[in-house]
Structures are given as structure tokens and as C-alpha cells.
PDB file with one MODEL, atoms N, CA, C and O in Angstrom:
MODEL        1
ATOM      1  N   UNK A   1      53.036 -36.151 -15.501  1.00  0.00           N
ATOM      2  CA  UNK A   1      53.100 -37.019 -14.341  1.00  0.00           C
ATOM      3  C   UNK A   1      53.080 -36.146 -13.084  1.00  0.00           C
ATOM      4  O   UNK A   1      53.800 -35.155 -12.964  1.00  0.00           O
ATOM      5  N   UNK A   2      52.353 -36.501 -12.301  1.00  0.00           N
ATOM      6  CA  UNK A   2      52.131 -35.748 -10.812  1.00  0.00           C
ATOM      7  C   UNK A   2      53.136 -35.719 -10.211  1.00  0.00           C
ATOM      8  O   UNK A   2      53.976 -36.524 -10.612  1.00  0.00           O
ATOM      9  N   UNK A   3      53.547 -34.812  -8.993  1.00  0.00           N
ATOM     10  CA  UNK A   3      54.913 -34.861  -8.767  1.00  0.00           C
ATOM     11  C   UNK A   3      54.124 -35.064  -7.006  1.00  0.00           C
ATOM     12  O   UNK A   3      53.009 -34.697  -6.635  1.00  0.00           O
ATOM     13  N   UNK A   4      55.493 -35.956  -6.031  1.00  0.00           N
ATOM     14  CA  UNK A   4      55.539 -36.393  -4.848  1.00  0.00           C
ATOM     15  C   UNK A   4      55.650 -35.492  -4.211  1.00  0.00           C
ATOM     16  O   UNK A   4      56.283 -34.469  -4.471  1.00  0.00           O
ATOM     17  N   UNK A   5      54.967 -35.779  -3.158  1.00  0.00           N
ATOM     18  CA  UNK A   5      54.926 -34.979  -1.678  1.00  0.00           C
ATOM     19  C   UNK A   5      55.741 -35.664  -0.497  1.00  0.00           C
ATOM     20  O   UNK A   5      55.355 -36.644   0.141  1.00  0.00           O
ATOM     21  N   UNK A   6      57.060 -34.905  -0.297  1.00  0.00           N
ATOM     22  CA  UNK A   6      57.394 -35.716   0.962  1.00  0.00           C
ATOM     23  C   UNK A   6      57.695 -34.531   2.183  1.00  0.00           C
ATOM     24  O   UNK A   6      58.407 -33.532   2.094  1.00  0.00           O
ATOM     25  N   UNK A   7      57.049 -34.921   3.115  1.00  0.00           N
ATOM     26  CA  UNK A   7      57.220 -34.333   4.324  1.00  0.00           C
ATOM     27  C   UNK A   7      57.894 -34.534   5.779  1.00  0.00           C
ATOM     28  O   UNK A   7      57.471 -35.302   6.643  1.00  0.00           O
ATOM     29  N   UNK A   8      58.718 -33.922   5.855  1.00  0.00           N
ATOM     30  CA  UNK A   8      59.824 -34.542   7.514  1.00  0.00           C
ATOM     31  C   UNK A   8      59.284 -33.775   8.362  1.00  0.00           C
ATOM     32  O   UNK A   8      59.514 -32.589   8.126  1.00  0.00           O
ATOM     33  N   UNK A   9      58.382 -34.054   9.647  1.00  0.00           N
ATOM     34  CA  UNK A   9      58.380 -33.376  10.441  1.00  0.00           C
ATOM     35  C   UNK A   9      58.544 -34.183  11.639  1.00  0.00           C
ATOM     36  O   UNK A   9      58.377 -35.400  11.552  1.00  0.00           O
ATOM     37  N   UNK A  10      58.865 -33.621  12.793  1.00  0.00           N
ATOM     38  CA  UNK A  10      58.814 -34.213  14.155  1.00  0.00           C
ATOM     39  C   UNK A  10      58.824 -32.628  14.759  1.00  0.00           C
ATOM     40  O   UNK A  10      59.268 -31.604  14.240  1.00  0.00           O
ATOM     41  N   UNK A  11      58.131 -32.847  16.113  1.00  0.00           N
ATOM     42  CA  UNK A  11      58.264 -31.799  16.978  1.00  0.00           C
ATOM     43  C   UNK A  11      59.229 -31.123  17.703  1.00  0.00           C
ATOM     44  O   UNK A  11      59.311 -29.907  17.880  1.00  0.00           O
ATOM     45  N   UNK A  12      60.220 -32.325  18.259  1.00  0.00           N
ATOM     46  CA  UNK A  12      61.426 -32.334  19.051  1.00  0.00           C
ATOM     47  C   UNK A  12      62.489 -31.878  17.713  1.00  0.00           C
ATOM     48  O   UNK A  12      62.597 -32.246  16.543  1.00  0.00           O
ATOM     49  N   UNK A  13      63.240 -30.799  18.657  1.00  0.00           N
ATOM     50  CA  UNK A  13      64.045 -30.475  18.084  1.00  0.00           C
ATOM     51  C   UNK A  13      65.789 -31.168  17.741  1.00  0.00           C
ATOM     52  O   UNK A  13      65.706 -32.382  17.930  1.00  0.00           O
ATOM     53  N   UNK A  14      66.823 -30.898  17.444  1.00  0.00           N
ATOM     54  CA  UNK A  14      67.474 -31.543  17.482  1.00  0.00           C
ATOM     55  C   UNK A  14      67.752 -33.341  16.733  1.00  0.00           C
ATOM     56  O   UNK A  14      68.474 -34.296  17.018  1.00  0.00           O
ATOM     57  N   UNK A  15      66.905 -33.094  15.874  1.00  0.00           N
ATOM     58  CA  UNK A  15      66.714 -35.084  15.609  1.00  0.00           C
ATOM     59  C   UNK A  15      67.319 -35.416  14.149  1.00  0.00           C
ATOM     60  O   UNK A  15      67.637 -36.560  13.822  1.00  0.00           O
ATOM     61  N   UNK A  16      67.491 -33.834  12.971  1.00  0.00           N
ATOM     62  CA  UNK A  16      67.983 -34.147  12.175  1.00  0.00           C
ATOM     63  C   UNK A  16      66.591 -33.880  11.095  1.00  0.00           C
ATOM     64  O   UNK A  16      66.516 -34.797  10.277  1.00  0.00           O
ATOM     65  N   UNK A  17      65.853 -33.173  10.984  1.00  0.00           N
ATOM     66  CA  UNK A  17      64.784 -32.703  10.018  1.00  0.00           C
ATOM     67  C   UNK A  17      65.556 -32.103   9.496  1.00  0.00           C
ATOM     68  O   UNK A  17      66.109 -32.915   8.754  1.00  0.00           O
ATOM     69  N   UNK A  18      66.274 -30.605   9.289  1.00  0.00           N
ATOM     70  CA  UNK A  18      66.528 -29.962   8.464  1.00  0.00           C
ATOM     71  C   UNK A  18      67.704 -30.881   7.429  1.00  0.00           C
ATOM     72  O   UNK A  18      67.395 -31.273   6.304  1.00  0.00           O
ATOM     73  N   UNK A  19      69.189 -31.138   8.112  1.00  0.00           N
ATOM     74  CA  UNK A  19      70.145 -31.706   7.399  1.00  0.00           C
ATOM     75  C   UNK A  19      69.106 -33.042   6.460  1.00  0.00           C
ATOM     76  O   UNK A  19      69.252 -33.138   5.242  1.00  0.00           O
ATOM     77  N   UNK A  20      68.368 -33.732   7.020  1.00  0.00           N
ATOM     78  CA  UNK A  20      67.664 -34.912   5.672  1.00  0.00           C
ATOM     79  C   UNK A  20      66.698 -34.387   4.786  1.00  0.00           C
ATOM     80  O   UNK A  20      66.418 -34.891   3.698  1.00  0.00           O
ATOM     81  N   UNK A  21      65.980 -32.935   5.468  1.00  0.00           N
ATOM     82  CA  UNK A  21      65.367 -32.051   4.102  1.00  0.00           C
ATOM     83  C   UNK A  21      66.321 -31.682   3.461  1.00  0.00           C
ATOM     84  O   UNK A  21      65.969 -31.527   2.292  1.00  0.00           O
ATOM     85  N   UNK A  22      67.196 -31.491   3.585  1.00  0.00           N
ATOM     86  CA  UNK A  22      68.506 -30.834   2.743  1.00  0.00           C
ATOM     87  C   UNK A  22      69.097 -31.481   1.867  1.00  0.00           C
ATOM     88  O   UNK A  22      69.313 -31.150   0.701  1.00  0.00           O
ATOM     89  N   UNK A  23      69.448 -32.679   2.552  1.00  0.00           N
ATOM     90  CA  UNK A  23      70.680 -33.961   1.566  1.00  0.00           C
ATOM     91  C   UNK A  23      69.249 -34.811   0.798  1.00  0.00           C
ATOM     92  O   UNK A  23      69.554 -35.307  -0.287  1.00  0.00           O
ATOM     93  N   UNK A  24      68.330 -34.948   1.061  1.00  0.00           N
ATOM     94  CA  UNK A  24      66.818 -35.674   0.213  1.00  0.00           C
ATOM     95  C   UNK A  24      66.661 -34.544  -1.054  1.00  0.00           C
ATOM     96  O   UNK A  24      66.642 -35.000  -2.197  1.00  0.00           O
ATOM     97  N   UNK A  25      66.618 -33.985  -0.978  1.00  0.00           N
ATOM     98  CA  UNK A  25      66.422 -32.639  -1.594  1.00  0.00           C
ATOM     99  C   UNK A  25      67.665 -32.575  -2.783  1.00  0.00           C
ATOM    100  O   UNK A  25      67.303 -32.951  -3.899  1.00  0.00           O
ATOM    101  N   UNK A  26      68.622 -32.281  -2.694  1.00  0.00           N
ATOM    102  CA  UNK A  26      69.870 -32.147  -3.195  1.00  0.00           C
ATOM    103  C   UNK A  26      69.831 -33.863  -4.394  1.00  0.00           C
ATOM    104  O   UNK A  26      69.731 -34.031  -5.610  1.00  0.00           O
ATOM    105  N   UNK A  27      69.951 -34.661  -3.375  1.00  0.00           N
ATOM    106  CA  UNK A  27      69.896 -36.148  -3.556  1.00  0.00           C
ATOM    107  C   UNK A  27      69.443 -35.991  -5.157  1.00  0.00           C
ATOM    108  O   UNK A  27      70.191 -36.242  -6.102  1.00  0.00           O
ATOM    109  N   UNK A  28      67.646 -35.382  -5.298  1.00  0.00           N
ATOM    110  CA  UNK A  28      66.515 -35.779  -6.051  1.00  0.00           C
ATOM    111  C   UNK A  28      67.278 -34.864  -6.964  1.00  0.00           C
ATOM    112  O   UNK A  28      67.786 -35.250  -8.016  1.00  0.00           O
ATOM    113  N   UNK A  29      67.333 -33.676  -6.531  1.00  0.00           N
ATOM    114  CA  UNK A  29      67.909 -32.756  -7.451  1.00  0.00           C
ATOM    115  C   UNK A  29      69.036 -33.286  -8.804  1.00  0.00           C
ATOM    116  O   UNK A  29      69.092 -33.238 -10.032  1.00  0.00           O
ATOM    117  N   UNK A  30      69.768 -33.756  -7.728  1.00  0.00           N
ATOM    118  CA  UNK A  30      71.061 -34.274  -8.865  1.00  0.00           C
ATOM    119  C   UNK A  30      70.521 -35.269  -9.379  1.00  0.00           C
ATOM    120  O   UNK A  30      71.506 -35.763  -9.929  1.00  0.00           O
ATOM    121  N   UNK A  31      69.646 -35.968  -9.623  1.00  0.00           N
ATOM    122  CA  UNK A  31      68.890 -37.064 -10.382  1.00  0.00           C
ATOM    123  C   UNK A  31      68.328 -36.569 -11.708  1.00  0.00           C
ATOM    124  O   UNK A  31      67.872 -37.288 -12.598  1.00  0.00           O
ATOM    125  N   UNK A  32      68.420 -35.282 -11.718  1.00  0.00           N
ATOM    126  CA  UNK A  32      67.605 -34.546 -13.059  1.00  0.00           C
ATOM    127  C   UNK A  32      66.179 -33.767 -12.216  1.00  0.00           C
ATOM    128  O   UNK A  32      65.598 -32.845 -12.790  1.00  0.00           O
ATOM    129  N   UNK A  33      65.708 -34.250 -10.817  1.00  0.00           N
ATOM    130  CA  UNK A  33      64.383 -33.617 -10.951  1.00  0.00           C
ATOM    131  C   UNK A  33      64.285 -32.534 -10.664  1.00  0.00           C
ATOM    132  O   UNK A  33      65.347 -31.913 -10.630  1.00  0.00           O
ATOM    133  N   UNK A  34      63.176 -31.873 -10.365  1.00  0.00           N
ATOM    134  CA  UNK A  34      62.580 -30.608  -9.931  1.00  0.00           C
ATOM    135  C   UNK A  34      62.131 -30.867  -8.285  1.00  0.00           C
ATOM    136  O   UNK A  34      61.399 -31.841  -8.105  1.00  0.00           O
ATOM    137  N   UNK A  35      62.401 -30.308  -7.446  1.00  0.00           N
ATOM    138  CA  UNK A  35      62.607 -30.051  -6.180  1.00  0.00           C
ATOM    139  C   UNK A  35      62.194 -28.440  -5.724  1.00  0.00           C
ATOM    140  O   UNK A  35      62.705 -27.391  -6.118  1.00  0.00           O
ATOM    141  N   UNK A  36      61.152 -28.635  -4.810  1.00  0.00           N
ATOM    142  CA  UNK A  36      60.847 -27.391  -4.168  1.00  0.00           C
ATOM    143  C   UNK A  36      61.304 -27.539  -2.664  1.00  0.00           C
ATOM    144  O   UNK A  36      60.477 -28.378  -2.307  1.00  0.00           O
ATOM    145  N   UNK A  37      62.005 -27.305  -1.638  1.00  0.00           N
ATOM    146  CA  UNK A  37      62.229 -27.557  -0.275  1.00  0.00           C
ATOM    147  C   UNK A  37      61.054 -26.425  -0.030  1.00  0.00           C
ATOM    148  O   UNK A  37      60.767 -25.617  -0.913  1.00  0.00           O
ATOM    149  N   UNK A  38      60.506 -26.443   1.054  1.00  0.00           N
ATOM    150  CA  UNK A  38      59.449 -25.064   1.626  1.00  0.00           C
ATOM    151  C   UNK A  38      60.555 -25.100   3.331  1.00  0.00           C
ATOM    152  O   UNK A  38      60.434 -25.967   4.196  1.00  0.00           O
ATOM    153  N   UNK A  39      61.475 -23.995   3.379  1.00  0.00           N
ATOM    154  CA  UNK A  39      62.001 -24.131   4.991  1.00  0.00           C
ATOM    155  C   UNK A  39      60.304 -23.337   5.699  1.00  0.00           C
ATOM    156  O   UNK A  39      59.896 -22.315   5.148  1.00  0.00           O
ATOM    157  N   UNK A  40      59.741 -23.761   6.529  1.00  0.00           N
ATOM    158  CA  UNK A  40      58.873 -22.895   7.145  1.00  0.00           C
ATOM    159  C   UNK A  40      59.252 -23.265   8.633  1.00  0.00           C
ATOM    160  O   UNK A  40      58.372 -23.912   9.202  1.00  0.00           O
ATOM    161  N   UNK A  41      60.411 -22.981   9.401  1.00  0.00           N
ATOM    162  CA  UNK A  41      61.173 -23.020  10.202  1.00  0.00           C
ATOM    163  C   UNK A  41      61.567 -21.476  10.259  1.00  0.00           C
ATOM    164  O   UNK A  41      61.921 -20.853   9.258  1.00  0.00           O
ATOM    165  N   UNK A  42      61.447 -20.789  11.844  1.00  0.00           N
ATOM    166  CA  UNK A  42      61.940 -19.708  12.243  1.00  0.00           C
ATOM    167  C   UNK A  42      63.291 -19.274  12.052  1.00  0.00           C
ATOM    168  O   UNK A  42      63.692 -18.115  11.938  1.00  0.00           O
ATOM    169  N   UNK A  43      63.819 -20.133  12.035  1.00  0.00           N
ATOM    170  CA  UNK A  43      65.767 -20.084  11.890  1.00  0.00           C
ATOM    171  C   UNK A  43      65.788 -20.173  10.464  1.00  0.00           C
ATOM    172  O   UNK A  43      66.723 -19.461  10.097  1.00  0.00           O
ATOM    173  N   UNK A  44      65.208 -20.706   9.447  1.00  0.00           N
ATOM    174  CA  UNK A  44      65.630 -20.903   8.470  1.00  0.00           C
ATOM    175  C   UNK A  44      66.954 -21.285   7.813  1.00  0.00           C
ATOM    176  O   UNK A  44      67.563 -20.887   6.820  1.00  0.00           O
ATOM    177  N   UNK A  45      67.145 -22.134   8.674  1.00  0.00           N
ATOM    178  CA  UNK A  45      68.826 -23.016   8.451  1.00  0.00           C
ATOM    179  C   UNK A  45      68.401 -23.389   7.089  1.00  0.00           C
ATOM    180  O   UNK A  45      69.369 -23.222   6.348  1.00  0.00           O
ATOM    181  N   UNK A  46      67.169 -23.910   6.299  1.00  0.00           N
ATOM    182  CA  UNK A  46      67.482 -24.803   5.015  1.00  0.00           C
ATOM    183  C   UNK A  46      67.556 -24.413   4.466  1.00  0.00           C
ATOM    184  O   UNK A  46      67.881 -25.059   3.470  1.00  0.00           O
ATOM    185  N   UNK A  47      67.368 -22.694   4.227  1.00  0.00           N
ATOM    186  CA  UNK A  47      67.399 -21.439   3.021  1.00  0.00           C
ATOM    187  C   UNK A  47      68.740 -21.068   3.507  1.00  0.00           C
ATOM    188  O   UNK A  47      69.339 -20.602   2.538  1.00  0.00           O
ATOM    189  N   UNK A  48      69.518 -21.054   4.590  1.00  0.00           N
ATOM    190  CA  UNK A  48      70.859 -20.897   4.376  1.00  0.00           C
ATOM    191  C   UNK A  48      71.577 -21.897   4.325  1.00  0.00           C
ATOM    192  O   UNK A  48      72.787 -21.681   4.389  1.00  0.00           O
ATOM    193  N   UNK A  49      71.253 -22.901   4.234  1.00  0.00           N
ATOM    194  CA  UNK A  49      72.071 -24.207   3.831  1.00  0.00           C
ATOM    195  C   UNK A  49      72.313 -23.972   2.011  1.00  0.00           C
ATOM    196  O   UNK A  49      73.413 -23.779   1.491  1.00  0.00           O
ATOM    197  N   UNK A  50      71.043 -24.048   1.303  1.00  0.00           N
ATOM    198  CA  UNK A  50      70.715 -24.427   0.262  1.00  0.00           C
ATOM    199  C   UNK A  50      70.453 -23.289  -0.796  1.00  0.00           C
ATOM    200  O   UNK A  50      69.919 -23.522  -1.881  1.00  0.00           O
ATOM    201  N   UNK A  51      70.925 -21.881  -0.346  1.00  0.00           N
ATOM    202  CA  UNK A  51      70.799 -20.723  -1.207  1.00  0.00           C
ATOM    203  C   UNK A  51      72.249 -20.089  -1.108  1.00  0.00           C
ATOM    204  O   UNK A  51      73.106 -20.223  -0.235  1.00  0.00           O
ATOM    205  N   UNK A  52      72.248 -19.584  -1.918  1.00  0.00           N
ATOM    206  CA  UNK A  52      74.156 -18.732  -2.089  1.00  0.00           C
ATOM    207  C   UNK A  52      73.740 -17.535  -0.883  1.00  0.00           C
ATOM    208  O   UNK A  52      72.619 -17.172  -0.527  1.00  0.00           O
ATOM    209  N   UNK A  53      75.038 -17.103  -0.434  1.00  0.00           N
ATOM    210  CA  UNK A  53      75.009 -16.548   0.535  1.00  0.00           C
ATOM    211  C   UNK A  53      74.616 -14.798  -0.891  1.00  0.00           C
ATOM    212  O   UNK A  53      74.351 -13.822  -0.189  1.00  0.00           O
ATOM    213  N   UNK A  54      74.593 -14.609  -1.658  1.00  0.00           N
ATOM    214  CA  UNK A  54      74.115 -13.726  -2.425  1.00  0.00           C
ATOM    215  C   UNK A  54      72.612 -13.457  -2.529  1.00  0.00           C
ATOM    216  O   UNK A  54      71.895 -12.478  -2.323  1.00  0.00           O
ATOM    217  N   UNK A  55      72.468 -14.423  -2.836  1.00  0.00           N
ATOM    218  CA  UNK A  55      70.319 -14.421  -2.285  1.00  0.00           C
ATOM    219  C   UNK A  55      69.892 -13.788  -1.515  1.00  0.00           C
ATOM    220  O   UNK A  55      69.979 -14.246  -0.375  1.00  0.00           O
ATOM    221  N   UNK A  56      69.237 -12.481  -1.670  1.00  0.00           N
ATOM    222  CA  UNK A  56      68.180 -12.421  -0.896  1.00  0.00           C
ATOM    223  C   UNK A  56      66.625 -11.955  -0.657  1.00  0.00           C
ATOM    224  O   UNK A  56      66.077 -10.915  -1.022  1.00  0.00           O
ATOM    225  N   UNK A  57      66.227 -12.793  -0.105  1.00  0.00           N
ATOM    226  CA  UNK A  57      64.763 -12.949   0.007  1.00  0.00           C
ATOM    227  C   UNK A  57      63.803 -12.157  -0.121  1.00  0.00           C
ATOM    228  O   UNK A  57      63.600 -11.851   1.054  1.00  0.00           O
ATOM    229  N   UNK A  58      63.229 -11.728  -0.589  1.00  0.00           N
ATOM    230  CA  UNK A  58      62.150 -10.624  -0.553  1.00  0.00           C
ATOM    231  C   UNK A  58      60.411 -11.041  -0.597  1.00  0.00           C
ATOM    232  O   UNK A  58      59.539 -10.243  -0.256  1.00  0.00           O
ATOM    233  N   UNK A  59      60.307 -11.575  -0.782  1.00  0.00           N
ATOM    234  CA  UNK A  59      59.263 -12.444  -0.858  1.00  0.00           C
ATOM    235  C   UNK A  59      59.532 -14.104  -0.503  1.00  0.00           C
ATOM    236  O   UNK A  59      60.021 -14.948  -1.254  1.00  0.00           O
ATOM    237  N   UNK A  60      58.970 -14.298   1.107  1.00  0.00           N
ATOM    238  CA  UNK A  60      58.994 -15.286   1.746  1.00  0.00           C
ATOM    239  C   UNK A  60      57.797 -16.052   2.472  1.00  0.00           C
ATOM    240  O   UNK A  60      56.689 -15.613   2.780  1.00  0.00           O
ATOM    241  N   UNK A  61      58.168 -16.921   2.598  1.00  0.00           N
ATOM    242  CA  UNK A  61      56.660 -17.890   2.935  1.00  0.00           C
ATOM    243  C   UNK A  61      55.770 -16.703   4.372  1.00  0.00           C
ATOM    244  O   UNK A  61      54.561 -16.575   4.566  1.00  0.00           O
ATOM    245  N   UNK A  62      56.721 -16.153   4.988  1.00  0.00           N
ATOM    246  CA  UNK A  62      56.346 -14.879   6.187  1.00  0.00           C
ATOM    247  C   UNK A  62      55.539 -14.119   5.522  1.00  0.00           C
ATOM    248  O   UNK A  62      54.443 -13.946   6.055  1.00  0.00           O
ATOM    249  N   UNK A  63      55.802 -13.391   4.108  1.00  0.00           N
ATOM    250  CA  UNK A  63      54.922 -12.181   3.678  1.00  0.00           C
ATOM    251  C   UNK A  63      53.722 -13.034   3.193  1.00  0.00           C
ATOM    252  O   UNK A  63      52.603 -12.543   3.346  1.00  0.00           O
ATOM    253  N   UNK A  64      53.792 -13.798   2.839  1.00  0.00           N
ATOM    254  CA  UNK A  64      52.878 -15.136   2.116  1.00  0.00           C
ATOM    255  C   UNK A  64      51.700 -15.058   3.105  1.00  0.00           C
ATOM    256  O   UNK A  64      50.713 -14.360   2.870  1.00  0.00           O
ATOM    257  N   UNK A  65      51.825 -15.730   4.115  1.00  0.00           N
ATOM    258  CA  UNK A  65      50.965 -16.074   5.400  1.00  0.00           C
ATOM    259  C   UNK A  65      50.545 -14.768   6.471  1.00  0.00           C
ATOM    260  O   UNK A  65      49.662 -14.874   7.323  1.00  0.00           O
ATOM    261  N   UNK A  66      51.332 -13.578   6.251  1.00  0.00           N
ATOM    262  CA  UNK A  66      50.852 -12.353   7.120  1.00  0.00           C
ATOM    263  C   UNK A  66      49.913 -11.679   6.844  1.00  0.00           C
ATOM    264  O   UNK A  66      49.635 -10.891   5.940  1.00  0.00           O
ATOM    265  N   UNK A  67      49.246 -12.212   8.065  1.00  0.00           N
ATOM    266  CA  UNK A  67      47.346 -11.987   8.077  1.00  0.00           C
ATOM    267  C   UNK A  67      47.441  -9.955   7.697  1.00  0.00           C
ATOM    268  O   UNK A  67      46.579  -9.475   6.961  1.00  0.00           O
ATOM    269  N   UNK A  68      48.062  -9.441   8.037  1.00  0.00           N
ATOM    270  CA  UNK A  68      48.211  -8.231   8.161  1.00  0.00           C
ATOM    271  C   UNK A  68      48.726  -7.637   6.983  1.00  0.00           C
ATOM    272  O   UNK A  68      48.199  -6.524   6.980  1.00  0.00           O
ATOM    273  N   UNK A  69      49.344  -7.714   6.121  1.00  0.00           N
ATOM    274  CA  UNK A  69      49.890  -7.343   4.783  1.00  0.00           C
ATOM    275  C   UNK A  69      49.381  -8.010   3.955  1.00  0.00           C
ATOM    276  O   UNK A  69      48.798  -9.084   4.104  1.00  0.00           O
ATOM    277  N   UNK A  70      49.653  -7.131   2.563  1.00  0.00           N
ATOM    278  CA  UNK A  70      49.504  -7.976   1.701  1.00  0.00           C
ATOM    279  C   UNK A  70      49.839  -8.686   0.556  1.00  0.00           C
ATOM    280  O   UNK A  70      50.077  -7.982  -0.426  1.00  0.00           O
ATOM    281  N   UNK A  71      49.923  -9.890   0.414  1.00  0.00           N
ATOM    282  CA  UNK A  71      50.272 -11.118   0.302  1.00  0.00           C
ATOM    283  C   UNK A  71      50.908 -11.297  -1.247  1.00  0.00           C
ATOM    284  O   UNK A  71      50.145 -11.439  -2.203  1.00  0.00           O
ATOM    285  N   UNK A  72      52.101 -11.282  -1.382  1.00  0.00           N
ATOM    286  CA  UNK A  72      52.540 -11.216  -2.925  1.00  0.00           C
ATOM    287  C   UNK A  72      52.229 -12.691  -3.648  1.00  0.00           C
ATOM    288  O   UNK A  72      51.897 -13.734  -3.085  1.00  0.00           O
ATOM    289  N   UNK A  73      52.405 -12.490  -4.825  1.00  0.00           N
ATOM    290  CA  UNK A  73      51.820 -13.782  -5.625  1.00  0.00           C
ATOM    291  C   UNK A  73      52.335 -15.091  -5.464  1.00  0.00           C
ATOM    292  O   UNK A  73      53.452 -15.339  -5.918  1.00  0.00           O
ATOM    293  N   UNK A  74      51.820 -15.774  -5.008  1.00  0.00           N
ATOM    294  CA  UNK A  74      52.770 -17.194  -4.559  1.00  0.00           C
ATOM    295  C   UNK A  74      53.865 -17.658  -5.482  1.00  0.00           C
ATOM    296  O   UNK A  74      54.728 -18.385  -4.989  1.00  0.00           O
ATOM    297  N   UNK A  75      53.937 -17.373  -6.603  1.00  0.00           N
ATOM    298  CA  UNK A  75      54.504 -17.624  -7.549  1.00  0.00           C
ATOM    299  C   UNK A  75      56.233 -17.177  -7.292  1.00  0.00           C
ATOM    300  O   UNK A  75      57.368 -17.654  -7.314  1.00  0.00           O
ATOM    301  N   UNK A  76      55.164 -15.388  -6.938  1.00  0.00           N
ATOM    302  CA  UNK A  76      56.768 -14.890  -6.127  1.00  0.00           C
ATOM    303  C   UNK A  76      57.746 -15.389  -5.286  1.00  0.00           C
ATOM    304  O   UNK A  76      58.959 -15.177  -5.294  1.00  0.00           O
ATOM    305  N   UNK A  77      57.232 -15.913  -4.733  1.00  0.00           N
ATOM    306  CA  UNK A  77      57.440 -16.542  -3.211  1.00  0.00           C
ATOM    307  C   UNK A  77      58.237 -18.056  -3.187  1.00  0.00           C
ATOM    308  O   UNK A  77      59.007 -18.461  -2.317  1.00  0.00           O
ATOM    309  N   UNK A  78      57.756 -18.821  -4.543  1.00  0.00           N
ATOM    310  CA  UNK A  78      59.103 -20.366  -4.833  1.00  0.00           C
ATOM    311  C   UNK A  78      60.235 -19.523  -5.309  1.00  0.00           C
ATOM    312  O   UNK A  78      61.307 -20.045  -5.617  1.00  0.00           O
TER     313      UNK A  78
ENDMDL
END
């Protein structure tokens, strides 16, 4: 079965995108499913919301997209 695409965006800041990517996310999670969040936000509040403060990143959606380096396996990168 194909899996859903849901996307929160608005431009204006302040409105509550990250906290409802977060609790939507979590929500589906505890239902049994499989959940990918993508934070592609400069601050990356939803990777420190939603990862142990032990995590850390080495391969990120940044090395992913940098026209200038090169680009580890996307695979790496969920």
C-alpha cells in the first residue's frame, strides 16, 4: 500500500508549522505507522524536538542538497 504525503507549509513565521509537524507525526507514529518528518528548516527545531539529545547528525538534508560537495546516499540521510 502506498504511503501519504502530508505537507505543512506557510511562509509566515510563528503560526505553529513545526509543533503540528511534530504532534501529526508522533500522533501517526503511535498508531503503529512508519513516519518520516523531513525538518528542512534552518533552525531545525523538529530534529531537536523529535531526536534524543544523543543523536548526532552526520548526514543531513544540507550535505544532501550541497551543490558543492558530495552528496552521500539518500538512504544515509533518513
Amino acid at each position: 500500500m502506498p504511503g501519504k504525503i502530508c505537507c505543512i507549509v506557510n511562509h509566515k513565521g510563528g503560526v505553529g508549522k513545526t509543533s503540528l509537524t511534530c504532534s501529526l507525526g508522533a500522533a501517526v507514529a503511535i498508531q503503529g505507522k512508519r513516519v518520516l518528518v523531513i525538518d528542512n528548516d534552518p533552525q531545525a527545531n523538529a530534529s531537536g524536538t523529535l531526536l534524543p539529545n544523543s543523536v548526532r547528525l552526520t548526514n543531513s538534508l544540507y550535505e544532501l542538497l550541497d551543490p558543492d560537495g558530495d552528496p552521500p546516499p539518500i538512504a544515509d540521510c533518513i
